[in-house]
C-alpha positions in Angstrom: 58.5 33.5 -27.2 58.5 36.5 -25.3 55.5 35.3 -23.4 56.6 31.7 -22.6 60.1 33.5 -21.5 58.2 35.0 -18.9 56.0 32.3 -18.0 59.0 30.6 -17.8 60.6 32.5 -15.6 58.0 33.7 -12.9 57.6 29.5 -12.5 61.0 29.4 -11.8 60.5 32.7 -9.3 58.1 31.2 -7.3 59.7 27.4 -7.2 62.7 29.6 -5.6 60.5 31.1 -3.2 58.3 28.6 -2.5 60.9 26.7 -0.1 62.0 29.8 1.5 58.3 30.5 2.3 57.6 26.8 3.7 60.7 27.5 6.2 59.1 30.5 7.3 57.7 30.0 11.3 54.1 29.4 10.5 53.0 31.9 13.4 54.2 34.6 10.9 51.7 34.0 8.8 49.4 32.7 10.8 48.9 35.3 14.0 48.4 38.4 11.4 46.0 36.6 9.6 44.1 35.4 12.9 44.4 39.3 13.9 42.7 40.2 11.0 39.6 37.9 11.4 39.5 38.8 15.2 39.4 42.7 13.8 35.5 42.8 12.5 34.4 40.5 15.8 36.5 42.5 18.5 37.7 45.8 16.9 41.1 46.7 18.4 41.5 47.9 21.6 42.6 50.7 23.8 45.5 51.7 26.1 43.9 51.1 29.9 45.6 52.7 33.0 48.7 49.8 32.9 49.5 50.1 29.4 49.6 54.1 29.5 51.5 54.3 32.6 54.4 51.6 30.5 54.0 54.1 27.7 54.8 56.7 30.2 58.1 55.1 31.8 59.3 53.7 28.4 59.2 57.1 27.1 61.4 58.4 30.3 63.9 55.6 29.2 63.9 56.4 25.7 64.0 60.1 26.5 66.9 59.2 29.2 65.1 60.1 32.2 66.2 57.9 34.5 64.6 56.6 37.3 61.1 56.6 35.7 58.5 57.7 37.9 57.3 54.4 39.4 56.5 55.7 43.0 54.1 58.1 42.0 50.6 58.4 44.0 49.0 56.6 41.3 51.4 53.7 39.8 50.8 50.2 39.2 53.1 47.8 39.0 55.8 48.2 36.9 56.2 45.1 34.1 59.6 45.1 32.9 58.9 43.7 29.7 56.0 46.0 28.9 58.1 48.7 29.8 60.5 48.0 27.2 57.7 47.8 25.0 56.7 51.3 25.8 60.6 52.1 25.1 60.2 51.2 21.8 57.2 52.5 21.2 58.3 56.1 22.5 59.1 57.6 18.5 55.8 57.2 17.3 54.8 60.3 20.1 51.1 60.3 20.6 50.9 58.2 17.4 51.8 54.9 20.0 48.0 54.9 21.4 46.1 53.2 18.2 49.8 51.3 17.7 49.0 49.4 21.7 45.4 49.1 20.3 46.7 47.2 17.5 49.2 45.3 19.3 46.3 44.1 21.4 44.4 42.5 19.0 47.5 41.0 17.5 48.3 39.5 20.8 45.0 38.0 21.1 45.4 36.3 18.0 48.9 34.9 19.3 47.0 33.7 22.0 45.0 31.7 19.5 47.7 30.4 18.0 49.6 29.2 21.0 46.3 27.7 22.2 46.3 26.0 18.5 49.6 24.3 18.5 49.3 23.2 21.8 46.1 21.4 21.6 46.9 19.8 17.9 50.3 18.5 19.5 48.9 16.7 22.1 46.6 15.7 20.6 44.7 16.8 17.2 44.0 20.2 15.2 40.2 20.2 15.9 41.1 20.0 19.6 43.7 22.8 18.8 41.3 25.0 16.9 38.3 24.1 19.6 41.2 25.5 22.5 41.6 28.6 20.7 38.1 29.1 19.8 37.3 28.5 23.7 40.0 31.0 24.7 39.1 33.8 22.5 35.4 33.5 23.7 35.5 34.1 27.2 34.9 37.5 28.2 37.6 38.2 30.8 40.3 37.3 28.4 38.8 39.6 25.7 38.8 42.2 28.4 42.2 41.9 29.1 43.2 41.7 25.5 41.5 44.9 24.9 42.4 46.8 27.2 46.2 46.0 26.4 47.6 44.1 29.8 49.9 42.1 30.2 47.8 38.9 30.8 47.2 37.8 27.1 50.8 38.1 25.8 51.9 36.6 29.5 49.3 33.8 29.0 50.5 33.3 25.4 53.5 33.1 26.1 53.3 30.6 28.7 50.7 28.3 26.2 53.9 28.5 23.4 56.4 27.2 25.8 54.1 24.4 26.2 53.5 23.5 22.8 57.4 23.6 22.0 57.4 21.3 25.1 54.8 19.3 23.6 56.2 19.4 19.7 59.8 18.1 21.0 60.3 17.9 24.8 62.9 18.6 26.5 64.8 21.6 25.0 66.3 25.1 25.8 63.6 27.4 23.9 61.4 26.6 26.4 63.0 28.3 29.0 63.3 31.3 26.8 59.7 32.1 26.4 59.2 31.1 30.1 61.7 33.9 31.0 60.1 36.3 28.5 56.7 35.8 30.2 58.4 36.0 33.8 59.1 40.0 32.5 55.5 40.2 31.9 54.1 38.1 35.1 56.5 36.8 38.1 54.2 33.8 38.2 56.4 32.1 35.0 59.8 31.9 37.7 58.1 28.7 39.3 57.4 27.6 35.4 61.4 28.2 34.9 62.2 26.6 37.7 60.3 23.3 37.7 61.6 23.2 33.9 64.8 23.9 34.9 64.9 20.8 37.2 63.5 18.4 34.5 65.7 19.6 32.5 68.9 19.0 34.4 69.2 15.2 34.8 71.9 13.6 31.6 73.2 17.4 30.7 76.7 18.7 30.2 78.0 21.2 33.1 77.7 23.8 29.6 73.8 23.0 29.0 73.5 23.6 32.8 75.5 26.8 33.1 73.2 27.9 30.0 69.7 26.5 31.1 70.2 28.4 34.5 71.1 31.3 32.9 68.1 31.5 31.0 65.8 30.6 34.2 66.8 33.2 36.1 66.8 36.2 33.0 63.4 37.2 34.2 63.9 37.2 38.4 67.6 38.7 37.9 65.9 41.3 35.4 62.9 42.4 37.2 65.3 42.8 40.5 67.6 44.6 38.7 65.2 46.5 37.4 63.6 47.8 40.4 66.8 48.3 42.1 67.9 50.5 39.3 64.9 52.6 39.1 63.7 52.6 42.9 66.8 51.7 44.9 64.6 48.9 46.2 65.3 45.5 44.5 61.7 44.4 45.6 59.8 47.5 44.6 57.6 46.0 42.6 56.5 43.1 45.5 56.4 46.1 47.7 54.5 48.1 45.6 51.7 45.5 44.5 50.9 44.5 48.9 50.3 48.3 49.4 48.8 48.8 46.3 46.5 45.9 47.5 46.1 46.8 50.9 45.4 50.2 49.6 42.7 50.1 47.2 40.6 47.1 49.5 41.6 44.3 47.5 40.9 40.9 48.1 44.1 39.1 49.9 44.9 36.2 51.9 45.5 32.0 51.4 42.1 32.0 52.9 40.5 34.3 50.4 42.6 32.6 47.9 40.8 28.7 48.2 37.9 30.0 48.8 37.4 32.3 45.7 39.4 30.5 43.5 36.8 27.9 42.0 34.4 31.1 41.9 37.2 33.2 39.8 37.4 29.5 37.7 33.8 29.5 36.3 33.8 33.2 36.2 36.6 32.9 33.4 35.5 29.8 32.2 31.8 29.6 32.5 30.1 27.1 33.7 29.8 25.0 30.6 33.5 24.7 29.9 34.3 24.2 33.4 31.9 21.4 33.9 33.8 19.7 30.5 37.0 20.7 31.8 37.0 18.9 35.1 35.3 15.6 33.3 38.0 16.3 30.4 41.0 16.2 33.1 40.3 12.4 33.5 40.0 11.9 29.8 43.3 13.3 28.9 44.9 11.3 31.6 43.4 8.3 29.7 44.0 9.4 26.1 47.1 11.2 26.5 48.4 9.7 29.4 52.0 10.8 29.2 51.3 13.9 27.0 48.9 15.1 29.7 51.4 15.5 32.3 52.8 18.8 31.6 50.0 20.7 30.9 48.2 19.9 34.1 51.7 20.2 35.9 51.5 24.1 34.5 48.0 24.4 35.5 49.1 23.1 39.2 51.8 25.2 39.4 50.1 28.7 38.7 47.5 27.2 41.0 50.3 27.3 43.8 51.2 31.2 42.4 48.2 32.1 42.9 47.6 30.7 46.6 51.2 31.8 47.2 50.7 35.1 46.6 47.8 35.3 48.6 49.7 34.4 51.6 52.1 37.0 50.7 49.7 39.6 50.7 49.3 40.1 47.2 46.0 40.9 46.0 44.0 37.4 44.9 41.9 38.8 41.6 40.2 36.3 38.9 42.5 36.9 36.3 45.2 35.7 38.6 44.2 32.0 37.5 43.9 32.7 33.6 46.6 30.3 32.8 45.0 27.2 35.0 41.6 28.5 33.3 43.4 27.9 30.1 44.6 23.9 31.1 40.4 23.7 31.6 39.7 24.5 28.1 42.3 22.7 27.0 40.8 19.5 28.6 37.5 20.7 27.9 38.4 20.8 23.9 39.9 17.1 24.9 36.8 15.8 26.1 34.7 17.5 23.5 36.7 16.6 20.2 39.9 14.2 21.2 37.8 11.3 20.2 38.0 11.8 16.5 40.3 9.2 14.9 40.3 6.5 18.5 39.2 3.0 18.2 35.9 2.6 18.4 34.9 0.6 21.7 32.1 1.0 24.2 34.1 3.4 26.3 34.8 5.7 23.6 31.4 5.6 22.3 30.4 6.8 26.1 33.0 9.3 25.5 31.6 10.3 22.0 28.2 11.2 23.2 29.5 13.4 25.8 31.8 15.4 23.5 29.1 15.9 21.0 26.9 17.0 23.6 29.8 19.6 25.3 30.2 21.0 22.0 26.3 21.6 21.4 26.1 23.2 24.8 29.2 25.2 24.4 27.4 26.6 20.7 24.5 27.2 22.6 26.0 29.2 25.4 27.9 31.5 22.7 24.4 32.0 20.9 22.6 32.6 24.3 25.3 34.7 26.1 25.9 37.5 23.4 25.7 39.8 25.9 29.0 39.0 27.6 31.0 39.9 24.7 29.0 42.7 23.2 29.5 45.5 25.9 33.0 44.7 26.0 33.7 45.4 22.1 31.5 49.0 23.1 33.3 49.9 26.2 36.6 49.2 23.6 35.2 51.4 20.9 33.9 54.2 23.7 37.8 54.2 25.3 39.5 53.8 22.0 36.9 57.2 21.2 38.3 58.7 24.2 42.0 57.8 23.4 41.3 59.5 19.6 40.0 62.5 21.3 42.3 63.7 23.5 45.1 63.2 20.4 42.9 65.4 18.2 43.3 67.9 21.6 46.4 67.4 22.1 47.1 68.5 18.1 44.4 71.5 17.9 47.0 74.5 17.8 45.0 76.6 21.2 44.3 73.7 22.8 47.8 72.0 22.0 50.0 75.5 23.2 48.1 75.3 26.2 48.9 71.4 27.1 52.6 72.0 26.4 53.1 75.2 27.8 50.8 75.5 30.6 50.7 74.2 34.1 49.3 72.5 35.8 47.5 70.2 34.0 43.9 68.9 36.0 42.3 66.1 34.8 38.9 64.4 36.5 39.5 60.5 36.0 42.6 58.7 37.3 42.7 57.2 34.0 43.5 59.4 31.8 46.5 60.8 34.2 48.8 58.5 32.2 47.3 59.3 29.4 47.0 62.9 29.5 50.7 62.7 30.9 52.4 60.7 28.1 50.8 63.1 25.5 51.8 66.3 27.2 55.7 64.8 27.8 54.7 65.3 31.7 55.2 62.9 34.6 51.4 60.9 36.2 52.6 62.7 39.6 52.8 66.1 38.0 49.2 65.8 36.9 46.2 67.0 39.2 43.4 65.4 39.9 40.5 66.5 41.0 36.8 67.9 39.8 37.5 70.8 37.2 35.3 73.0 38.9 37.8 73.2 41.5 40.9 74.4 39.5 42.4 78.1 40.2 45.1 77.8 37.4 46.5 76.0 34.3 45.0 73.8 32.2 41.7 71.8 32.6 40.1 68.8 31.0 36.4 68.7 31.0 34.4 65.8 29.5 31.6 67.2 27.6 28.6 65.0 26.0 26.8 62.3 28.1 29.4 62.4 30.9 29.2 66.6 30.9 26.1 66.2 33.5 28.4 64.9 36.0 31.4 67.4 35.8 30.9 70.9 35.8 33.5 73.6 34.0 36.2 75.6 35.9 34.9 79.0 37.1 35.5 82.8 35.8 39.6 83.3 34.4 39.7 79.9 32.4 38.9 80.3 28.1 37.8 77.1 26.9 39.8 76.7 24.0 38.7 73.4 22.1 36.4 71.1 22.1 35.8 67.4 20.1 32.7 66.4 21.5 33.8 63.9 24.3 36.0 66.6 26.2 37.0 70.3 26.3 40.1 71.9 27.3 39.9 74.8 29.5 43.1 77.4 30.6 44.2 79.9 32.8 47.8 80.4 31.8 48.8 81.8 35.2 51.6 79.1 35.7 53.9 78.2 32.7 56.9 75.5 31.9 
């Protein structure tokens, strides 16, 4: 009795819970497990010089230190968004490093997922799950997922809006993930925007107030962040032309047409570029209507992209990830979207030539192994890096030193942010410069393969620690 009580009730347990599962947002259950398949191929990844330097100024808002220090020598860009990230990331201390690396990978596989439900509402889940697969292939965006910028969640992001588009057009959660990505990337104002005006026509004064509201979170926030912070309401466009002008990089509505189709198959390769241009036509003829908005986003961050190079903004591939993405989309389209059409002459055409995309787009993968594989090594190597100077920054000499002595010298601009957000120091209080050079204070060394290139400071400095990838030297002669 006892047992068939119990039986009993654990069936009528999970007939409870059952239903409250099912109403659960499938992307719940869905991204972590994607994440966790993504782990053995990709690893996680690692906090590069724009993720450390929002771990640096979320942890001056969390800590109150208003303005952060976004005019330092060495900035980036400020992302709002990320920023806020970094806020929240600020109590886990030096503990927030592997957390990014984590949040990488899982933003990867939310890229997957948006690619997923985009491509299976258009049109079916094998051209869905071919999308994602397609997405989370190509090198540059496992780069950028690895390294933790803001181009994968921006580009998800963007791909979600589309599928809620695409599930039920037409409606006001749209416009909020658009303005979420416009705090990541300003490119998603002119995606607001053009949503904004479909949506407008047959809608209460209300809906409008509302909908406009929600358009112009992002563009109001990023302005009044910068204003705020820098007393400049356009820092950050500012900021981005000098930074471009400064470092030599590419610029110019010139530059911008002509590298663009380049910065296209350099994302895509030329495989899925090939089948996305011949896949454009055949979603225009299978989809027709249901085609229109995805090709309207890829048009439209193909104006960003020119339009920032006739502001002066630098012109760099991964400036066109998100019209690289409407490519695989109609890539997947031509390869797979004839499964379950009438069978006619023209399809059978069309069946042949998606059988044949797919085998070369397996091919490529099997062939091209070594696009991918030095990426997941340069991960491992910087997420190495990121573990070591923790374990530093925890030794007890080597930890007194970085908290109590300055200044603090380090011989790579990317681990200024690093190094700063781990000692509680601001990026512009940081020197940098070869270690051999330093008279006081505390110095970073790399030791190991990259100890041939950098040489140890000279007589007065006790080198306190060491892991194996660097050393910490100091000459307490200047204290906090």
């Amino acid at each position: 009795m006892d047992e068939h009580a119990h039986a009993s009730s654990s069936g009528a347990l999970a007939s409870r819970l059952r239903p409250a599962f099912a109403r659960l947002p499938h992307g719940l259950v869905a991204v972590p497990l994607l994440a966790l398949a993504l782990w053995p191929v990709y690893g996680v990844g690692y906090v590069e010089y724009d993720a450390a330097f929002a771990l640096v100024w979320g942890g001056d808002l969390a800590a109150g230190r208003l303005p952060p220090d976004l005019r330092g020598p060495v900035s980036p860009t400020p992302h709002p968004l990320a920023t806020l990230v970094g806020a929240a990331m600020a109590p886990l201390g030096p503990a927030a490093l592997p957390a990014v690396g984590v949040l990488s990978i899982v933003m990867l596989a939310a890229l997957g997922w948006s690619a997923f439900r985009l491509g299976r509402a258009l049109c079916t889940p094998l051209v869905g799950a071919l999308f994602g697969v397609v997405l989370l292939t190509r090198p540059l965006v496992v780069k950028q997922g690895l390294a933790a910028t803001v181009d994968v969640p921006f580009l998800a992001l963007v791909l979600g809006a589309a599928a809620l588009e695409a599930d039920r057009p037409r409606r006001a959660p749209v416009l909020a993930l658009l303005a979420a990505a416009g705090l990541l990337r300003p490119e998603a104002w002119l995606l607001s925007a053009a949503y904004l005006a479909y949506l407008w026509p047959g809608r209460t004064g209300r809906e409008r107030l509302g909908h406009g509201a929600l358009a112009a979170t992002a563009p109001l926030g990023w302005v009044g962040v910068d204003l705020l912070t820098t007393g400049d309401p356009l820092h950050s466009l500012h900021w981005t032309g000098a930074g471009a002008e400064r470092l030599g990089r590419p610029t110019g509505v010139g530059t911008a047409l002509l590298a663009g189709p380049g910065y296209l198959r350099a994302i895509l390769g030329g495989i899925v570029l090939a089948g996305g241009l011949f896949g454009v036509g055949i979603a225009m003829w299978r989809l027709r209507a249901r085609a229109v908005p995805p090709l309207v986003l890829g048009s439209l961050m193909v104006l960003a992209f020119l339009a920032s190079g006739a502001a002066g903004l630098a012109v760099l591939p991964r400036y066109l990830l998100a019209p690289a993405a409407v490519l695989a989309l109609t890539f997947a389209v031509a390869a797979t979207g004839w499964r379950g059409t009438r069978s006619t002459a023209a399809t059978k055409v069309w069946t042949s030539a998606g059988v044949a995309l797919v085998a070369a787009l397996l091919g490529s993968l099997a062939v091209d192994r070594g696009g991918l594989g030095p990426l997941v090594q340069r991960a491992e190597e910087r997420r190495a890096e990121d573990g070591a100077l923790r374990s530093l920054a925890a030794a007890p000499a080597a930890g007194t030193a970085v908290r109590r002595c300055r200044p603090i010298r380090v011989h790579y601009y990317r681990l200024l942010p690093l190094v700063a957000y781990i000692a509680h120091e601001r990026p512009g209080a940081l020197e940098l410069g070869p270690p051999s050079e330093a008279s006081t204070g505390v110095v970073l060394v790399p030791v190991g393969p990259r100890s041939r290139t950098s040489k140890p400071p000279g007589d007065g400095f006790r080198r306190l620690d060491s892991n194996g990838i660097f050393a910490v030297y100091a000459r307490c002669g200047g204290t906090r």
